[in-house]
C-alpha positions in Angstrom: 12.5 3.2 50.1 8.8 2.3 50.6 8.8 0.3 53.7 4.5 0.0 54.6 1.6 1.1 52.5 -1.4 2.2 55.0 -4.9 2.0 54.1 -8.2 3.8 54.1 -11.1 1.8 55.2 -14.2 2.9 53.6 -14.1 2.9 49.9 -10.9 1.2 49.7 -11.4 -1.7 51.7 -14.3 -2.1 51.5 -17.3 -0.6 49.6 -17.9 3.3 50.6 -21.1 2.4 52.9 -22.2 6.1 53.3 -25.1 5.7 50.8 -26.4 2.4 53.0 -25.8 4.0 55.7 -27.7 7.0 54.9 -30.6 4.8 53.6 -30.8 2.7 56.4 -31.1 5.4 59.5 -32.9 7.4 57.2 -35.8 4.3 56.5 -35.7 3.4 60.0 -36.0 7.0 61.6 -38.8 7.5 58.8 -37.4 11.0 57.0 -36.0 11.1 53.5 -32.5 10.6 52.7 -31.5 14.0 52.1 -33.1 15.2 55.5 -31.3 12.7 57.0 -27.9 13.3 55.8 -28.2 17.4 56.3 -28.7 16.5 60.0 -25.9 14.0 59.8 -23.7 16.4 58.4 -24.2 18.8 60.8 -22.5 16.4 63.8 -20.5 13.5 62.2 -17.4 15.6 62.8 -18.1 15.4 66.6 -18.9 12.3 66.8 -16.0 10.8 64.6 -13.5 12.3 67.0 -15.2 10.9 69.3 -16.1 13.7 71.3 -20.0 12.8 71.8 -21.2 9.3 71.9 -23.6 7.8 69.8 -26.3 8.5 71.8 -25.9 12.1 71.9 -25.3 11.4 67.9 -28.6 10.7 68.1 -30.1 12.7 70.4 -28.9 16.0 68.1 -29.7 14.4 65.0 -33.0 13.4 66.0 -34.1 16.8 67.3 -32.7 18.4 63.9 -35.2 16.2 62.5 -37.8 16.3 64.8 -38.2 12.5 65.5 -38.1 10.0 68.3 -34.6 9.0 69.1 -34.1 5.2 67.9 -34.6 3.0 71.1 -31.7 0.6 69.8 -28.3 -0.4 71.4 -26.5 1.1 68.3 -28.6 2.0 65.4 -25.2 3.5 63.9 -23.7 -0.4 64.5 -26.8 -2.5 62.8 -26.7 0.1 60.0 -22.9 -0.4 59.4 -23.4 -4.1 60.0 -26.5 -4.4 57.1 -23.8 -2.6 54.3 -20.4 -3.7 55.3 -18.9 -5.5 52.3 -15.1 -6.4 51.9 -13.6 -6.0 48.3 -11.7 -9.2 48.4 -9.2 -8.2 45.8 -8.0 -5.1 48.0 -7.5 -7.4 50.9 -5.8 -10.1 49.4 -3.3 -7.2 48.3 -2.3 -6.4 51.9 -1.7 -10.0 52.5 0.5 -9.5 49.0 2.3 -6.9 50.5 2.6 -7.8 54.0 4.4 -11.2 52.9 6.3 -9.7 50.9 8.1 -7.6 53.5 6.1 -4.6 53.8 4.6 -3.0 57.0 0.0 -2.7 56.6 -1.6 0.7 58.1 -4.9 1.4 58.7 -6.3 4.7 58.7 -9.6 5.7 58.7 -12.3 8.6 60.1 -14.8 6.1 61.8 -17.7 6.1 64.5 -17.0 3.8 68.0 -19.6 1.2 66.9 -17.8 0.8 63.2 -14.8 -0.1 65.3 -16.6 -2.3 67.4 -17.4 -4.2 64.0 -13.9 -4.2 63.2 -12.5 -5.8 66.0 -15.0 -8.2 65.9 -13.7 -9.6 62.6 -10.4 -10.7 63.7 -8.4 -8.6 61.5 -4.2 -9.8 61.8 -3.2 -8.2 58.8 -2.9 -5.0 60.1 0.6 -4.1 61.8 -1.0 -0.3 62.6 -4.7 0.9 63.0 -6.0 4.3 63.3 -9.2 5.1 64.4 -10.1 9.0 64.6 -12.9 8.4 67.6 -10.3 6.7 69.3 -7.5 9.0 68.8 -9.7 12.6 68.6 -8.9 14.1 65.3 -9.6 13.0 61.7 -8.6 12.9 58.5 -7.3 15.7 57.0 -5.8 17.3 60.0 -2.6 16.8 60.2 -2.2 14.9 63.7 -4.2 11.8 62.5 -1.4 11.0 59.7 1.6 11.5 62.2 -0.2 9.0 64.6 0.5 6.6 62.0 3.6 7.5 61.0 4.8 7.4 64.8 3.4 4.2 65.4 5.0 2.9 62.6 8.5 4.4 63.4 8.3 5.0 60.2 9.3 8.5 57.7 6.9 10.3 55.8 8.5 9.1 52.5 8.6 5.4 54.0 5.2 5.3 53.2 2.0 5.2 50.6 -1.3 6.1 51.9 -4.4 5.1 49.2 -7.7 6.9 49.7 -10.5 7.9 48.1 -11.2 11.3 49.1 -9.1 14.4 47.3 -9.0 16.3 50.9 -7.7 13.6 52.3 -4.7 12.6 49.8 -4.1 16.0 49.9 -3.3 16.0 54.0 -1.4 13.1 53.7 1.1 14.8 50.8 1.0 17.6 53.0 3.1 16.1 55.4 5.6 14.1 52.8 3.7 11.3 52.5 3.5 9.2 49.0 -0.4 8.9 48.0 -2.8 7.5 45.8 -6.2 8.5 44.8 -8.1 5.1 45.0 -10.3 5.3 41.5 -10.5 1.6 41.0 -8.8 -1.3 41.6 -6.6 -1.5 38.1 -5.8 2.1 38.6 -4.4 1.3 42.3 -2.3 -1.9 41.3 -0.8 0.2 38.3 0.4 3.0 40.6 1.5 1.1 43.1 3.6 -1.1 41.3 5.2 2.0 39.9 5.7 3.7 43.6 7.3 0.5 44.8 8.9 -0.7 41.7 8.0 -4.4 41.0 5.5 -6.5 39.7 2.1 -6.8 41.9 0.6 -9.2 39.6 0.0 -12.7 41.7 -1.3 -9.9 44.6 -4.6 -10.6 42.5 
């Protein structure tokens, strides 16, 4: 029995702001966007697990590059600020769910200033949130999906997890969770009614 459906954040519940974001530090640091999303790569994972703080973010990124480290409080923040955009539909699904019975995770790999953001919007619609700067590992390793589960109290099979990112369905299903590949919103609604067996209909 499905007992709480848990959410990515990013390109689920709201729109995937990679591109803006890339765009934005890019036009403000002055390189292209390619340049600036090789250098990026290169120390996201660190600093989504939290294990350097922005400002050392930037300091690596900005050597890669060869450019003046940004003298902002949080470029990484006004960036993510400038493209955050909700997809109202999504939301008004977990309020769906949650009324009807159903416990609403949040799981997501995010940077400390993202999660400033988040807290600042009042969210009460999430029973559970997972952050992987706050907790030290990130989606798909293993540890970040039994965080949820545990806080939770929930069983693998007790749950749905919609992203989407392949990798990171796949480490959810890895550890006996039910999953679904977010493609669009239609495509979401249909498998989920079919996972949890009845009509989600007036969740539009």
């Amino acid at each position: 029995m499905i007992k709480a459906v848990i959410f990515d954040w990013g390109g689920v519940l709201i729109d995937n702001p990679a591109l803006g974001l890339t765009a934005y530090c890019a036009g403000h640091l002055g390189v292209s966007e390619v340049r600036f999303g090789e250098a990026q790569e290169k120390f996201e994972g660190e600093f989504q697990k939290g294990t350097i703080s922005e400002d050392v973010f930037w300091e690596r990124v900005c050597s890669e590059l060869g450019v003046v480290k940004p003298n902002t409080r949080s470029l990484w923040g006004d960036a993510f600020r400038g493209v955050y955009s909700e997809k109202t539909r999504i939301f008004s699904l977990c309020s769906f769910l949650k009324d009807k019975g159903y416990r609403i995770g949040f799981l997501s790999n995010t940077e400390l200033p993202a999660v400033e953001y988040f807290h600042e919007q009042g969210y009460a619609i999430f029973d559970v949130t997972v952050f992987s700067c706050i907790e030290g590992t990130r989606k798909p390793e293993r540890r970040i999906y039994e965080i949820a589960l545990e806080r939770l109290s929930l069983k693998p099979e007790e749950t749905i997890f919609i992203d989407d990112r392949d990798d990171y369905i796949a480490g959810a299903r890895t550890i006996g969770m039910n999953a679904i590949l977010f493609e669009d919103e239609e495509q979401v609604f249909t498998e989920l009614q079919s996972l949890l067996g009845h009509s989600l209909k007036k969740a539009s």
